[in-house]
Structures are given as structure tokens and as C-alpha cells.
N, CA, C and O atoms as a printed pandas DataFrame, in Angstrom:
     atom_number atom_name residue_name chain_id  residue_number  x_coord  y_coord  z_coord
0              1         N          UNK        A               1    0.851   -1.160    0.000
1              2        CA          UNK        A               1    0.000    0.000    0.000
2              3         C          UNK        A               1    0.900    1.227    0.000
3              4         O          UNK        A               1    1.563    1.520    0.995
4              5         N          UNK        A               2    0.918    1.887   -1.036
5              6        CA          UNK        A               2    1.321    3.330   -1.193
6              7         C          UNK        A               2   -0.002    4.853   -1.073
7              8         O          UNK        A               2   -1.164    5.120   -1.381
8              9         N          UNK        A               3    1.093    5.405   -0.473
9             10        CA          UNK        A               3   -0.272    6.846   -0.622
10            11         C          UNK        A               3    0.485    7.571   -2.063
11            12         O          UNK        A               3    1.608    7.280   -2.476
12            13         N          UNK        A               4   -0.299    8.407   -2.574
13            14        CA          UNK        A               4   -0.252    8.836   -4.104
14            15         C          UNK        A               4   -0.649   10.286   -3.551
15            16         O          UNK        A               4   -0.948   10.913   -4.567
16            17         N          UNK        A               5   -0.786   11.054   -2.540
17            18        CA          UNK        A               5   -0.247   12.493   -2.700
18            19         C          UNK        A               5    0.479   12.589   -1.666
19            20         O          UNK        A               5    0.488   11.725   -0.789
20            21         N          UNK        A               6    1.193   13.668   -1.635
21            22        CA          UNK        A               6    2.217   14.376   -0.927
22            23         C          UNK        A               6    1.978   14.062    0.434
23            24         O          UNK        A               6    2.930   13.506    0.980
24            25         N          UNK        A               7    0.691   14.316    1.337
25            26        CA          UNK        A               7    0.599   14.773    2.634
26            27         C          UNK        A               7    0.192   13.481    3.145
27            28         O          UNK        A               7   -0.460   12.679    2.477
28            29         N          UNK        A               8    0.661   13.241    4.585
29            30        CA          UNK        A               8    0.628   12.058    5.386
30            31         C          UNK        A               8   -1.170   11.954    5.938
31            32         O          UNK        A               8   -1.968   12.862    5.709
32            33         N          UNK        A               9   -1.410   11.101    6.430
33            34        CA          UNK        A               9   -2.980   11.173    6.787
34            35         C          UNK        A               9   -3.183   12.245    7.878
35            36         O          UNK        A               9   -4.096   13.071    7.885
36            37         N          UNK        A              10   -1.735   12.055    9.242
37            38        CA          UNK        A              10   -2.122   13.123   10.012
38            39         C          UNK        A              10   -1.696   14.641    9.507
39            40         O          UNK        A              10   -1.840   15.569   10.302
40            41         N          UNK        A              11   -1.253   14.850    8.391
41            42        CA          UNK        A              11   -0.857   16.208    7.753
42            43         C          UNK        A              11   -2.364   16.531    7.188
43            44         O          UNK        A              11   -2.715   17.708    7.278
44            45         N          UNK        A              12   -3.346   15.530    6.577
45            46        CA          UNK        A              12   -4.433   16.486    5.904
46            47         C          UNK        A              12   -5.332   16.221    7.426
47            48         O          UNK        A              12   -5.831   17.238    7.906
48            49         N          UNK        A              13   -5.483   15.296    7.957
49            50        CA          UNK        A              13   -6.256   15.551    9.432
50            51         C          UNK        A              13   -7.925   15.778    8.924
51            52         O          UNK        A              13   -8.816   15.015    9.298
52            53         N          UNK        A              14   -8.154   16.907    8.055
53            54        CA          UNK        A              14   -9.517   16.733    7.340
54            55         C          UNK        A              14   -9.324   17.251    6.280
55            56         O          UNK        A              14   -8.792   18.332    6.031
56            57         N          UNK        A              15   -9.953   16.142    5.303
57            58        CA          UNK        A              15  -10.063   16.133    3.824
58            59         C          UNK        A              15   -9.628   14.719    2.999
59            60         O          UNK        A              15  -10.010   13.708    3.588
60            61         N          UNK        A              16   -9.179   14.569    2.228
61            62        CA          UNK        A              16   -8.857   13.583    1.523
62            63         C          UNK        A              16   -7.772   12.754    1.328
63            64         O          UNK        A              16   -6.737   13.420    1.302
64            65         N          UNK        A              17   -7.505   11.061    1.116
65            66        CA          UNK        A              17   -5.959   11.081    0.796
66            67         C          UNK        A              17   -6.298    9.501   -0.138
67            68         O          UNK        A              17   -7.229    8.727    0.087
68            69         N          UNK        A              18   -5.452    9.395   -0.977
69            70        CA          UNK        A              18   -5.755    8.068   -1.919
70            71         C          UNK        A              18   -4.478    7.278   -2.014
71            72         O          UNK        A              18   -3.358    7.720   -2.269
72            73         N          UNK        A              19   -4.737    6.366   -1.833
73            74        CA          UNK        A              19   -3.677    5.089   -1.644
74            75         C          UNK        A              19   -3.680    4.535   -3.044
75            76         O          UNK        A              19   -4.411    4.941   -3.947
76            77         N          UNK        A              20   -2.824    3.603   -3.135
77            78        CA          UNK        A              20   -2.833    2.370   -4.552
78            79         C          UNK        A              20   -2.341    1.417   -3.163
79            80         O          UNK        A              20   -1.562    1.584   -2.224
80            81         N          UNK        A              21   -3.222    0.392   -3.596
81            82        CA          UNK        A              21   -2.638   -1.024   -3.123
82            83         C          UNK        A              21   -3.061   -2.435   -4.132
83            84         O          UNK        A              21   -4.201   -2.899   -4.163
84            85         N          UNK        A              22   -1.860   -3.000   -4.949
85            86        CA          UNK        A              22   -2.259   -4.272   -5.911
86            87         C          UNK        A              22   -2.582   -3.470   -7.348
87            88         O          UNK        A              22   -2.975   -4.244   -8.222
88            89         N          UNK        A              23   -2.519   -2.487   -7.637
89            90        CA          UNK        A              23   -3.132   -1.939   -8.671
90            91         C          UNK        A              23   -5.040   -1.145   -8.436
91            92         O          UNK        A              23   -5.793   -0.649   -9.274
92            93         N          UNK        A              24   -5.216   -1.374   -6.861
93            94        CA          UNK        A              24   -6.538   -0.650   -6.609
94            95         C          UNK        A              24   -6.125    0.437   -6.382
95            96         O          UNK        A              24   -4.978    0.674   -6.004
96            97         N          UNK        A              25   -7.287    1.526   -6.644
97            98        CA          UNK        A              25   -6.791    3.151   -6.302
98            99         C          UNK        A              25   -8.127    3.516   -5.390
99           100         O          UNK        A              25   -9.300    3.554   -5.759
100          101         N          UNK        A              26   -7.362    3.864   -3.609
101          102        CA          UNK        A              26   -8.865    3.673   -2.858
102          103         C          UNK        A              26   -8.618    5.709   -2.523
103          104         O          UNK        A              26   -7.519    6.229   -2.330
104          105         N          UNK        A              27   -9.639    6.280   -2.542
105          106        CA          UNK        A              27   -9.571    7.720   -1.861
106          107         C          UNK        A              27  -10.786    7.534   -0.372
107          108         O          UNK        A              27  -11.997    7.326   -0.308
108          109         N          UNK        A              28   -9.839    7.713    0.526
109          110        CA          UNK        A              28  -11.054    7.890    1.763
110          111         C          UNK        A              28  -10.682    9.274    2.284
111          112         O          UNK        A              28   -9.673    9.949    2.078
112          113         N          UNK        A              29  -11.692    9.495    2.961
113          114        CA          UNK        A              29  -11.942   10.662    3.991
114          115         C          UNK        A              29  -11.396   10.508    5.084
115          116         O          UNK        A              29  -11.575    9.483    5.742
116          117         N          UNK        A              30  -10.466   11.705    5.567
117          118        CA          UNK        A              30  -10.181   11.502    7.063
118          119         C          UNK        A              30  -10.780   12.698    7.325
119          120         O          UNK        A              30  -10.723   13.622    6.512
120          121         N          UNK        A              31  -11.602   12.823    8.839
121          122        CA          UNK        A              31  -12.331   13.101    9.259
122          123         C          UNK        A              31  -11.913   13.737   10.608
123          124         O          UNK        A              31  -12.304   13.084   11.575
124          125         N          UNK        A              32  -11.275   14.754   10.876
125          126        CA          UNK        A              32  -10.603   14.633   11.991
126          127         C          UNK        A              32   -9.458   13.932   12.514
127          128         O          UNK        A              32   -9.148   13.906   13.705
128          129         N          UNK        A              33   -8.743   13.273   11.422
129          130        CA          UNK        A              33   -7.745   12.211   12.340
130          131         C          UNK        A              33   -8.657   10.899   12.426
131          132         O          UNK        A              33   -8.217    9.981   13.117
132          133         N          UNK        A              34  -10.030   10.711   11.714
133          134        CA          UNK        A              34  -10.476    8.918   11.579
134          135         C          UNK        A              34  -11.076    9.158   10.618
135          136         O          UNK        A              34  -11.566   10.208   10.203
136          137         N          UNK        A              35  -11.042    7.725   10.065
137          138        CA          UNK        A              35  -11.428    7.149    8.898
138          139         C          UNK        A              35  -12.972    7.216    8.896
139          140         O          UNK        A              35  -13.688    6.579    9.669
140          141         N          UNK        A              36  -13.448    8.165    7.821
141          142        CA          UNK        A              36  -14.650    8.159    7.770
142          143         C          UNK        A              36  -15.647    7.465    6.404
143          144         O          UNK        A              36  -16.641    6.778    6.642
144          145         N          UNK        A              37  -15.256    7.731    5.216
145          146        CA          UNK        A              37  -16.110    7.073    4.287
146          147         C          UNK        A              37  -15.281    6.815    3.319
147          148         O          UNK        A              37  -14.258    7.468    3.527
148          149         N          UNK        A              38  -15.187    6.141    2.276
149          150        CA          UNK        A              38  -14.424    5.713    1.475
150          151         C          UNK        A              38  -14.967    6.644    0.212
151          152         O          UNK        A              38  -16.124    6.458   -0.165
152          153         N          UNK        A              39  -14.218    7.560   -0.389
153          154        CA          UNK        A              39  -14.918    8.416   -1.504
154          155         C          UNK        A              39  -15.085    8.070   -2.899
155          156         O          UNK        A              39  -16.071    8.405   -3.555
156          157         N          UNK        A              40  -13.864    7.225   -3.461
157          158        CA          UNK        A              40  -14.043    6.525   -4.422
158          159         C          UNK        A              40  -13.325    5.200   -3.914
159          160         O          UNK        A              40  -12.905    5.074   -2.764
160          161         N          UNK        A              41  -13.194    3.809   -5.326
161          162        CA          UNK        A              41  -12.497    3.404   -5.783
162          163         C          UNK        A              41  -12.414    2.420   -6.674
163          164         O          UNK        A              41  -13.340    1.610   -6.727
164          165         N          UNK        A              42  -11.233    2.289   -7.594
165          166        CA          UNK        A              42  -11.288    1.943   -9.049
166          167         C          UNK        A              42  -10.196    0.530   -8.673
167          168         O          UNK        A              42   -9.262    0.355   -7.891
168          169         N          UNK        A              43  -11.063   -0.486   -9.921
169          170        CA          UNK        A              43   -9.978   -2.068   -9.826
170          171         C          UNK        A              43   -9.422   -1.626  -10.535
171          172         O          UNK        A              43   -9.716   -0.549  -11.054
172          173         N          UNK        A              44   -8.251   -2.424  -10.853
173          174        CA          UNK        A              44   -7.500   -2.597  -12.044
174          175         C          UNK        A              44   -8.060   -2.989  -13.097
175          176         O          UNK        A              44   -7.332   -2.909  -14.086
176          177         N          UNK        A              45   -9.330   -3.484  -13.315
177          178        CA          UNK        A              45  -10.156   -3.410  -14.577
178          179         C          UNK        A              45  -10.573   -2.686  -14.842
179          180         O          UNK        A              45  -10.869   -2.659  -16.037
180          181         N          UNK        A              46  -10.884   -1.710  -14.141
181          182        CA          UNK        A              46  -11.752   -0.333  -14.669
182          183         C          UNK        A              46  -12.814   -0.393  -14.039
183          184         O          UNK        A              46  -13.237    0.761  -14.107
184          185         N          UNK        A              47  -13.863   -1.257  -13.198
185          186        CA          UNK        A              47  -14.480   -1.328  -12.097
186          187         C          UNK        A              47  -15.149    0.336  -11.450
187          188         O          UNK        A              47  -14.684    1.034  -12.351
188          189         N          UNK        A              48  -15.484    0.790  -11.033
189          190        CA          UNK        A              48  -15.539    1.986   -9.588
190          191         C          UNK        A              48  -16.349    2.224   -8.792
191          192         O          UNK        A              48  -17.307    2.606   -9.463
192          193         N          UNK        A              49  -16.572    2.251   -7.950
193          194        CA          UNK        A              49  -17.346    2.935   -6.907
194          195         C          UNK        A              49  -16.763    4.619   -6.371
195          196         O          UNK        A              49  -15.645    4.914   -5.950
196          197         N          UNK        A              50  -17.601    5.244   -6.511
197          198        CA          UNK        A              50  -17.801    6.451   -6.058
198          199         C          UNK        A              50  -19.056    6.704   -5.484
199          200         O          UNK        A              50  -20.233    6.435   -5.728
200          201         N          UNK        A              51  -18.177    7.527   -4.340
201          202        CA          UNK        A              51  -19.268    7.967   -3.457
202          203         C          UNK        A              51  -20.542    8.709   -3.317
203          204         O          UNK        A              51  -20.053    9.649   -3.942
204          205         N          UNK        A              52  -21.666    9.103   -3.071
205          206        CA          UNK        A              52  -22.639    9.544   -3.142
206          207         C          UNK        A              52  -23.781    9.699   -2.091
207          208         O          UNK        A              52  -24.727    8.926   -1.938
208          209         N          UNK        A              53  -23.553   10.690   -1.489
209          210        CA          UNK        A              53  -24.237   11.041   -0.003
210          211         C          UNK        A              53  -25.826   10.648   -0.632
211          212         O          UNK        A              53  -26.352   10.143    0.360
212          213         N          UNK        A              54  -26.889   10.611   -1.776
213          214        CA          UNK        A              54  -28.491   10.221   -1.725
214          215         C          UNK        A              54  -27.943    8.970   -1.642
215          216         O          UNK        A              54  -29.034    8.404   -1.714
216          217         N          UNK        A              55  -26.838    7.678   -1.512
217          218        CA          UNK        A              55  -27.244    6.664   -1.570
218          219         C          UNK        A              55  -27.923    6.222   -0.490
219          220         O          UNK        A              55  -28.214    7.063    0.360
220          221         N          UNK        A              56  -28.302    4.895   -0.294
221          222        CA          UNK        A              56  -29.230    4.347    0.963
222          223         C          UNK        A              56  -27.697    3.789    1.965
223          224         O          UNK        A              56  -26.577    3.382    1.657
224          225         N          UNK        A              57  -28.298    4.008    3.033
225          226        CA          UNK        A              57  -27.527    3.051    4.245
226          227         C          UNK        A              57  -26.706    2.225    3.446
227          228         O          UNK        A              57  -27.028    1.784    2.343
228          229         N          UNK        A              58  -25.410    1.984    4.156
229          230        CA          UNK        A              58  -24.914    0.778    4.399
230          231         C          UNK        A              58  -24.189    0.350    2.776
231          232         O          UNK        A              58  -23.851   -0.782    2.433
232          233         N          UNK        A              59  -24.067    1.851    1.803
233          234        CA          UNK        A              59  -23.649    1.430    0.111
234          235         C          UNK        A              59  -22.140    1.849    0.060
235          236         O          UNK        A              59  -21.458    1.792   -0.963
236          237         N          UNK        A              60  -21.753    2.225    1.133
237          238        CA          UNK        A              60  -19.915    2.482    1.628
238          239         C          UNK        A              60  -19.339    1.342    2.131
239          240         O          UNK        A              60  -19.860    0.634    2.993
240          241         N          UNK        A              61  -18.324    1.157    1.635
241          242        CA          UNK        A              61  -17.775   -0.087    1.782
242          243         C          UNK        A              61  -16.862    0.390    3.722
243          244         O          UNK        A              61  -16.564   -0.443    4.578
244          245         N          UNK        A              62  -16.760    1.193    3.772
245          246        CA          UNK        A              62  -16.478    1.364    5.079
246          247         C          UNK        A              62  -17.048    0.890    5.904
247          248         O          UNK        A              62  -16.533    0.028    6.616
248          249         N          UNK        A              63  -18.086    1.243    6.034
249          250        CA          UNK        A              63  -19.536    0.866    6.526
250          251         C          UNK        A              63  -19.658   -0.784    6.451
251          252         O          UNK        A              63  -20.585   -1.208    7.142
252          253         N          UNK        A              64  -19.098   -1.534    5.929
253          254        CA          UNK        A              64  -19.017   -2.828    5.908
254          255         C          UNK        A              64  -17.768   -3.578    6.978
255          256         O          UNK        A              64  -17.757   -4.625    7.624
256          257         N          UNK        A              65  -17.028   -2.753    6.834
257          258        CA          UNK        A              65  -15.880   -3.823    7.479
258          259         C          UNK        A              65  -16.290   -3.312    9.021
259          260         O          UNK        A              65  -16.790   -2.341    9.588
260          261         N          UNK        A              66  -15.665   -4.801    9.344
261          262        CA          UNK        A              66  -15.697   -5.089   11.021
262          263         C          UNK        A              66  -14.937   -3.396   11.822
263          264         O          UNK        A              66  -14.360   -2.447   11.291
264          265         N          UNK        A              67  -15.452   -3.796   13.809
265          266        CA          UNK        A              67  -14.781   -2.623   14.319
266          267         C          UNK        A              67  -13.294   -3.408   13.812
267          268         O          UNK        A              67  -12.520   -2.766   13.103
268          269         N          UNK        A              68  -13.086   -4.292   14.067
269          270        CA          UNK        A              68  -11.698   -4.251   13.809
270          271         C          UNK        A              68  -10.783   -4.011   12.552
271          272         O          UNK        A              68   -9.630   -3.592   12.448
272          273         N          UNK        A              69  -11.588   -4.371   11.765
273          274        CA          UNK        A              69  -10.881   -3.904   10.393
274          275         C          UNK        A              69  -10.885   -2.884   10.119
275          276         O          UNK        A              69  -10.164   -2.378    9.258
276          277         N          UNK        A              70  -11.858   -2.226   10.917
277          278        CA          UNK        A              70  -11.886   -0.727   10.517
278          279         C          UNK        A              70  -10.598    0.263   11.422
279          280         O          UNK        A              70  -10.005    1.213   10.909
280          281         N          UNK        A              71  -10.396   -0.190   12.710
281          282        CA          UNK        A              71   -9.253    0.152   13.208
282          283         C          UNK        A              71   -7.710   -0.031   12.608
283          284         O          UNK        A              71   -6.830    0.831   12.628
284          285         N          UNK        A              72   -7.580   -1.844   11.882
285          286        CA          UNK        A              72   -6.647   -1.886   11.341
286          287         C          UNK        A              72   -6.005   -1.090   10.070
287          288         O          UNK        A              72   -4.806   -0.855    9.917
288          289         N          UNK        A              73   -7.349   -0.630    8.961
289          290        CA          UNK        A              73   -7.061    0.093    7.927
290          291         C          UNK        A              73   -6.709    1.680    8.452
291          292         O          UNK        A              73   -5.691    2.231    8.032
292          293         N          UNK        A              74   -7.523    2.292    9.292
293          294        CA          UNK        A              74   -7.187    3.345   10.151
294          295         C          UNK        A              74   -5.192    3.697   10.346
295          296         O          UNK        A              74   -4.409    4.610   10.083
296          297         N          UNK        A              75   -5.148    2.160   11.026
297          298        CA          UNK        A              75   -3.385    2.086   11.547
298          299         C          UNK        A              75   -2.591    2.627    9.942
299          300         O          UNK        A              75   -1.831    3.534    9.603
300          301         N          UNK        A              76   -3.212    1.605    9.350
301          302        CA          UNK        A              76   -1.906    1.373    7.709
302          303         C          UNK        A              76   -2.168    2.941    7.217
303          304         O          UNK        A              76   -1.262    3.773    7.278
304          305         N          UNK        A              77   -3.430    3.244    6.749
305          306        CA          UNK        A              77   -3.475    4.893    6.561
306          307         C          UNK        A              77   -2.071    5.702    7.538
307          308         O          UNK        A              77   -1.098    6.285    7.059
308          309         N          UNK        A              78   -2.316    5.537    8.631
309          310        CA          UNK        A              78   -1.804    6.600    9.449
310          311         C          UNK        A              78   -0.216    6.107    9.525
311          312         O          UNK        A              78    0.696    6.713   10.088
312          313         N          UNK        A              79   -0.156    5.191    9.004
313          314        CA          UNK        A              79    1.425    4.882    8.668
314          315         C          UNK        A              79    2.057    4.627    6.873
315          316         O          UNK        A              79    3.101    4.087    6.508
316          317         N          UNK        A              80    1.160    5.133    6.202
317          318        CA          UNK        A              80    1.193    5.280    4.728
318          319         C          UNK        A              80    1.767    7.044    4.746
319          320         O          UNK        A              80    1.952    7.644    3.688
């Protein structure tokens, strides 16, 4: 997992930051210093999800993973 702009997760603190990991390109939201919604992201096929506040509950893949996975991706961000 690489980050793909300049600023560390705790440097933007709030706003945006996008990783590549395997050839995926993920952009999430940090929110204060935590991981809040996942804004886009594209497979290596061309695939995407992007984000969209009218969707219904539960269409963020954030929103899916466990408390713990959600802490662990939190860690790798904040050390990307």
C-alpha cells in the first residue's frame, strides 16, 4: 500500500488522501484524524465505486468492514 499524494494522513487531518494497493486506487476521507467514508475506488479493470451522499444506508464499503478492520485500515493509513 502506497499513498499517491504528498501529505501524510495526520498532515491532511480533514479532507482527503488516496492510496494504490495491488493496482486498486482507494480515496477515503479523514475526518478529523479517523477514517470516515471511502470516496471513491477503481480495480484494475476499470471497475468503480464512487461515493454519493443520496445513496441508501450501508452502500460504503467502510460501513461494511468489522470494528476491527476498521481500526486496522485506520493504523496502515496513518502509517502510509
Amino acid at each position: 500500500m502506497r499513498r499517491l499524494g504528498a501529505q501524510s494522513w495526520s498532515e491532511i487531518y480533514c479532507g482527503q488522501m488516496t492510496i494504490e494497493s495491488d493496482g486498486w486506487v482507494f480515496t477515503f476521507y479523514n475526518d478529523c484524524d479517523a477514517l470516515d467514508y471511502c470516496d471513491s475506488c477503481y480495480s484494475p479493470d476499470g471497475r468503480a465505486y464512487v461515493f454519493n451522499s443520496s445513496q441508501s444506508y450501508s452502500t460504503d464499503p467502510v460501513e461494511l468492514l468489522s470494528t476491527w478492520e476498521h481500526a486496522q485500515l485506520e493504523k496502515l493509513l496513518s502509517a502510509s
